[in-house]
C-alpha positions, -999 to 999 in steps of 0.1 A, spaced: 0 0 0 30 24 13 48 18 -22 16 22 -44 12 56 -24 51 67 -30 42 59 -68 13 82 -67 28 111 -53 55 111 -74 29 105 -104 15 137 -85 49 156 -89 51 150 -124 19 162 -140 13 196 -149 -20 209 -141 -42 217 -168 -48 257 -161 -10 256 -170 -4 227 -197 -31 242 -218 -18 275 -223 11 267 -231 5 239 -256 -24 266 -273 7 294 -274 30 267 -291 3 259 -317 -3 295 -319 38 297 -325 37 271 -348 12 288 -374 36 314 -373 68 301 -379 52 282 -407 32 314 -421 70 327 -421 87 294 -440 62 293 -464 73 324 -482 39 330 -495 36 292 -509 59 266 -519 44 252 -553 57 224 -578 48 216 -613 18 203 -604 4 228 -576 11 256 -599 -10 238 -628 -40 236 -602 -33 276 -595 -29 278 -629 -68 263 -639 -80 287 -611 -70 314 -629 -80 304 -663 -110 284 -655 -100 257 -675 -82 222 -668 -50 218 -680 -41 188 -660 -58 154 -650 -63 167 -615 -98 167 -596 -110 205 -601 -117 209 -567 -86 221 -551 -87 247 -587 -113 261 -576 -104 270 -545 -74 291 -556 -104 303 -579 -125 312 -547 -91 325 -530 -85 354 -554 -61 335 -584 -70 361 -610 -46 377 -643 -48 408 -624 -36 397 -591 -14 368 -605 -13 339 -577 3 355 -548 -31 362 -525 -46 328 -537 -18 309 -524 -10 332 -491 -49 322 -485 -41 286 -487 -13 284 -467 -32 302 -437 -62 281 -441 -40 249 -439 -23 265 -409 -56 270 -389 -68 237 -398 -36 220 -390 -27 232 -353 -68 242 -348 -71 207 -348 -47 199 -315 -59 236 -299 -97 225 -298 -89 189 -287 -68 199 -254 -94 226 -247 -118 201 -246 -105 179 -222 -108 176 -192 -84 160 -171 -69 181 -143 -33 167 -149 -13 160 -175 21 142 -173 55 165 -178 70 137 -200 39 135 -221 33 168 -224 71 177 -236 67 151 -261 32 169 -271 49 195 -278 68 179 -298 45 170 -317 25 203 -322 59 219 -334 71 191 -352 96 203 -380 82 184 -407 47 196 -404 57 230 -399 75 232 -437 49 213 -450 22 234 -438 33 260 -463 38 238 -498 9 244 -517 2 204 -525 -33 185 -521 -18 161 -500 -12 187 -470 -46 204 -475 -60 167 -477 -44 159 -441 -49 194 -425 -88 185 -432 -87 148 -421 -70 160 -391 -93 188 -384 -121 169 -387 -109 143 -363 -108 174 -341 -145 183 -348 -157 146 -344 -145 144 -310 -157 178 -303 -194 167 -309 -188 132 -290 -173 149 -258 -198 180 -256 -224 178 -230 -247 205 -249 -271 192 -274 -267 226 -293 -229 222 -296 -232 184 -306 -257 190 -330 -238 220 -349 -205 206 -345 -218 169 -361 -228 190 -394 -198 209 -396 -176 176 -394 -199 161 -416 -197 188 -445 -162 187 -439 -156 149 -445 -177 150 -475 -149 171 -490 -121 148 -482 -129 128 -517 -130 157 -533 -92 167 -528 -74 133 -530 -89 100 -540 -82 80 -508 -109 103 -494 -134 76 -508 -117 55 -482 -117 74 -447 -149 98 -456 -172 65 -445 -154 52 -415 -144 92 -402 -182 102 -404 -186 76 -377 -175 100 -351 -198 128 -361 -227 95 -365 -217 81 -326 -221 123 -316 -260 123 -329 -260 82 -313 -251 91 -277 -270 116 -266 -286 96 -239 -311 122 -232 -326 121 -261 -354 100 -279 -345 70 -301 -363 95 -326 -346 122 -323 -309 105 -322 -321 89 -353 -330 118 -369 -296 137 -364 -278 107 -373 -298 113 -407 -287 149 -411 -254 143 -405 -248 113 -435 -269 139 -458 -251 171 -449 -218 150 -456 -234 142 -490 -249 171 -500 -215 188 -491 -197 164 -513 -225 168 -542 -229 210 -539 -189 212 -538 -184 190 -563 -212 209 -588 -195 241 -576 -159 232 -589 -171 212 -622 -190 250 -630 -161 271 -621 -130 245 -641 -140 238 -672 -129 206 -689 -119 195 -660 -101 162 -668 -133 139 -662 -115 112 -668 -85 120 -636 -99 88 -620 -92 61 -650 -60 79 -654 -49 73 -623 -61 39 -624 -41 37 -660 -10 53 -642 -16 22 -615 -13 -8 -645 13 4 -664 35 8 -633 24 -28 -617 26 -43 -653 62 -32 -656 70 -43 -621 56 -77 -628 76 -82 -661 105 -72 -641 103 -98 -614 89 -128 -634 111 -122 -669 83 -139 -688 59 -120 -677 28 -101 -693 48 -78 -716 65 -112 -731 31 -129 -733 20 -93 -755 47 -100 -779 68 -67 -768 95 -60 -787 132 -70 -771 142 -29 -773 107 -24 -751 121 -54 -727 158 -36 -727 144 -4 -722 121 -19 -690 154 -36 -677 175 -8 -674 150 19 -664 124 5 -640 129 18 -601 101 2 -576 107 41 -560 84 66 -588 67 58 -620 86 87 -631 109 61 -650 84 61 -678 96 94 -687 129 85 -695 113 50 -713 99 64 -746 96 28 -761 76 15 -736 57 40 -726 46 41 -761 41 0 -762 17 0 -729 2 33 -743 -16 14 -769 -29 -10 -748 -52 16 -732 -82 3 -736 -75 -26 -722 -49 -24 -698 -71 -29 -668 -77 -64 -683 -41 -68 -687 -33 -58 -653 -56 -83 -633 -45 -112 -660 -6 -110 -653 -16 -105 -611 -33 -134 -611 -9 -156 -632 21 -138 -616 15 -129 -578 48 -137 -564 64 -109 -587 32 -87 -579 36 -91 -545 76 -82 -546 69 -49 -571 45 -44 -543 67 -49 -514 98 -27 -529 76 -3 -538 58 0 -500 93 -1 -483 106 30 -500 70 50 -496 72 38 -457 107 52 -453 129 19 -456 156 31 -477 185 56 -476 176 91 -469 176 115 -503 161 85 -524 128 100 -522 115 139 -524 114 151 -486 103 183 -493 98 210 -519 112 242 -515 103 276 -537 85 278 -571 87 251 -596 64 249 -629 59 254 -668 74 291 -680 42 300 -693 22 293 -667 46 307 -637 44 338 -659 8 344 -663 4 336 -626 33 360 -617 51 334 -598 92 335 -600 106 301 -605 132 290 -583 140 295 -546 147 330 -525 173 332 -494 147 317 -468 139 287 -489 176 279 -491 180 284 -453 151 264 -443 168 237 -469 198 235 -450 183 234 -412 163 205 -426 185 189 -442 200 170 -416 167 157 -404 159 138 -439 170 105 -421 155 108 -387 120 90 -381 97 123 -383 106 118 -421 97 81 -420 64 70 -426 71 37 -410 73 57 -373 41 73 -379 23 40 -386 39 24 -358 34 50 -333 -8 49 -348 -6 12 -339 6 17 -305 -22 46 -300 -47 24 -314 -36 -7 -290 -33 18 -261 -71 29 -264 -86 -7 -268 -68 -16 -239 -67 20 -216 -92 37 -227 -136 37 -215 -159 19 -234 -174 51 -256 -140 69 -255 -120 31 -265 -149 33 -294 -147 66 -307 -106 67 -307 -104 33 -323 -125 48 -352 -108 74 -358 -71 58 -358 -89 32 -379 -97 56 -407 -65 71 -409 -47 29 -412 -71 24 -441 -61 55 -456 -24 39 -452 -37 4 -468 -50 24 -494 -18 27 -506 -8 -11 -502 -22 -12 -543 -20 21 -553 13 36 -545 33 43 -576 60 70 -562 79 73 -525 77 109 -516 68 117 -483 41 140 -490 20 111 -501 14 98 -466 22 130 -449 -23 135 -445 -16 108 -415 11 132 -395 -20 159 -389 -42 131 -379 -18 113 -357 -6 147 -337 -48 155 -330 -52 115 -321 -17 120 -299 -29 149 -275 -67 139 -276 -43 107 -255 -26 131 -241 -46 155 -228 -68 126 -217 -100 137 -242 -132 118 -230 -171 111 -249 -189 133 -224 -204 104 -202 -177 92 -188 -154 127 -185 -167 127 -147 -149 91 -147 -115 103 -165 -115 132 -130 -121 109 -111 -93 88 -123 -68 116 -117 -82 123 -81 -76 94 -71 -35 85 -89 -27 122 -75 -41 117 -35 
């Protein structure tokens, strides 16, 4: 009894209380946005992010990108008078307050009394984690696709743990809405969309108070507000980009076969392009160029780019013939190609970050954007430089330390709390399967929309966020550790 005592006290001495942690994590978030606002240099934009600026300017598609993220830097003031400066400032501060709004409204929320010194040091770690901050200001779908996953993470447990039925009611439509945009920015939004609108579905469920009716009927409105928000958005951009590259979705699927099909060849040597009759200069050509790492190796590959080219029509035929009558080389193309996205080679091998303006001279000039990098961009390069090889560039920590979080809840956590966790860490490792058959390049920034959702998950542990039934419980835990 004497030693579990001794162990409480100095469980006591090490927990901040939370009239003290809070502030301090919300002025380090508040930090963060602006450290990042100051990185970003306006917006860091490749080839393709200046495209997307590009058809919000014009109004027309000149890519094979969804239109929605066009049309934002349409809505955000991307004009030929005002060039793309405002339209991407806009973007960066909206990804800024989505990204550490997210962390800011899960710790107010909560509310334990204490919160551990160790795990609040390593929270605020992860609020001003170096890697989030530099993304935050690269103007790429994949960071405004994680800042709102993350953010609406934030707003799901916000409905669950409110006790008003005013604030649980509003804040399940706004999550909603904001979920039915996810598909709408990246494709692998058709994957969490269903299984993160379960948080603002288990809001609308639990109110205890309320009739079966009633809970019913909210858990309506918020599946048809996350509809109707996908649907009106989607309208919305398809009006405003013209032409807008209908057909993104089967060449991305297109992208996917040709990529696998090579890999395949590679790894069986009679493989499908044998069986097709390919020429031996298309086979060469396949030898010497293929890299599990990036598709990109087409574009040095003229021959057989043009050979798989004509197969068009039919390559999605192609593809599931040669996995089915070649799945050990499938599955090794597979497995190269999942080690490099998940951080399992050498660091430099794949695109960290990007850094200043990149894009086509035409377009960088009607959008009044000047290609290349300033002084800032080439400091912030060099300070983070060094970090390319530790784990908050590798994708394989992230998904471990999700595991762990979604182990520690099932086996630490309430039954409602356990529930509503576990769902959302689950969407975010489905958005990571996602990937099992459809990666086709290794930079970080396609997995980076699970760092956002991982650093609200981390302090909503943290901070010891609780559904509002059982928040009495979670005080009463503390009382009684700290006595």
């Amino acid at each position: 009894m004497t030693g579990k005592t001794s162990l409480s006290r100095v469980a006591g001495h090490l927990a901040l209380p939370r009239a003290v942690a809070l502030p301090v994590l919300l002025a380090i978030c508040a930090a963060a946005i602006a450290f990042a606002a100051a990185l970003s240099t306006g917006g860091h934009a490749s080839i393709d992010a200046t495209q997307q600026i590009y058809e919000g300017q014009t109004g027309r598609s000149v890519s094979w990108n969804p239109p929605f993220m066009s049309a934002l830097f349409a809505a955000f003031g991307a004009s030929p008078q005002a060039g793309a400066g405002i339209s991407t400032a806009i973007f960066v501060a909206v990804v800024c307050i989505l990204l550490w709004g997210a962390p800011a409204l899960v710790a107010w929320q909560s509310r334990a009394e204490k919160v551990s010194i160790p795990a609040f040091l390593f929270a605020l770690l992860l609020v001003f984690n170096p890697t989030v901050i530099v993304y935050a200001g690269i103007v790429w779908k994949d960071v405004l696709f994680g800042a709102m996953a993350g953010f609406s993470i934030a707003l799901g447990l916000l409905a669950i743990g409110s006790k008003s039925f005013a604030v649980r009611v509003l804040v399940s439509l706004m999550a909603a809405a904001l979920i039915g945009l996810l598909p709408l920015v990246r494709q692998q939004g058709w994957v969490m969309a269903p299984i993160l609108l379960g948080l603002p579905v288990l809001a609308m469920f639990w109110m205890d108070r309320a009739s079966l009716r009633l809970r019913g009927t909210g858990v309506l409105a918020v599946v048809l507000a996350c509809v109707i928000a996908n649907v009106v958005a989607n309208t919305w951009a398809e009006r405003l980009i013209k032409e807008n590259g209908a057909g993104s979705m089967s060449q991305g699927f297109n992208s996917i076969y040709m990529f696998d099909l090579a890999g395949i060849e590679v790894y069986s040597r009679e493989g499908p392009l044998v069986a097709l009759g390919a020429p031996q200069v298309v086979l060469q050509e396949l030898v010497e160029s293929y890299d599990p790492q990036r598709i990109d190796f087409f574009d040095q590959s003229p021959t057989l780019s043009s050979f798989l080219g004509k197969k068009h029509a039919v390559l999605g035929d192609l593809w599931r013939g040669a996995v089915i009558e070649h799945p050990g080389a499938y599955a090794t193309h597979r497995k190269e190609v999942l080690g490099a996205l998940f951080g399992f080679v050498p660091a430099g091998s794949c695109l960290p970050v990007h850094l200043g303006i990149e894009g086509f001279e035409h377009q960088t000039t009607a959008l009044r954007l000047a290609p290349g990098t300033d002084v800032i961009d080439a400091r912030t390069f060099q300070i983070t430089k060094p970090m390319f090889g530790l784990p908050i560039f590798r994708h394989w920590a992230y998904a471990a330390a999700f595991a762990g979080l979604a182990l520690f809840s099932f086996a630490f956590r309430r039954s409602r709390t356990r529930v509503a966790l576990l769902v959302a860490s689950g969407s975010v490792l489905l958005f990571y399967g996602s990937f099992v058959p459809t990666a086709i390049a290794c930079d970080f920034r396609y997995l980076f929309p699970a760092v956002p959702c991982l650093m609200t998950l981390s302090i909503a542990f943290i901070f010891r966020w609780s559904e509002a039934s059982e928040s009495a419980m979670v005080i009463d835990d503390v009382h009684s550790r700290t006595r």
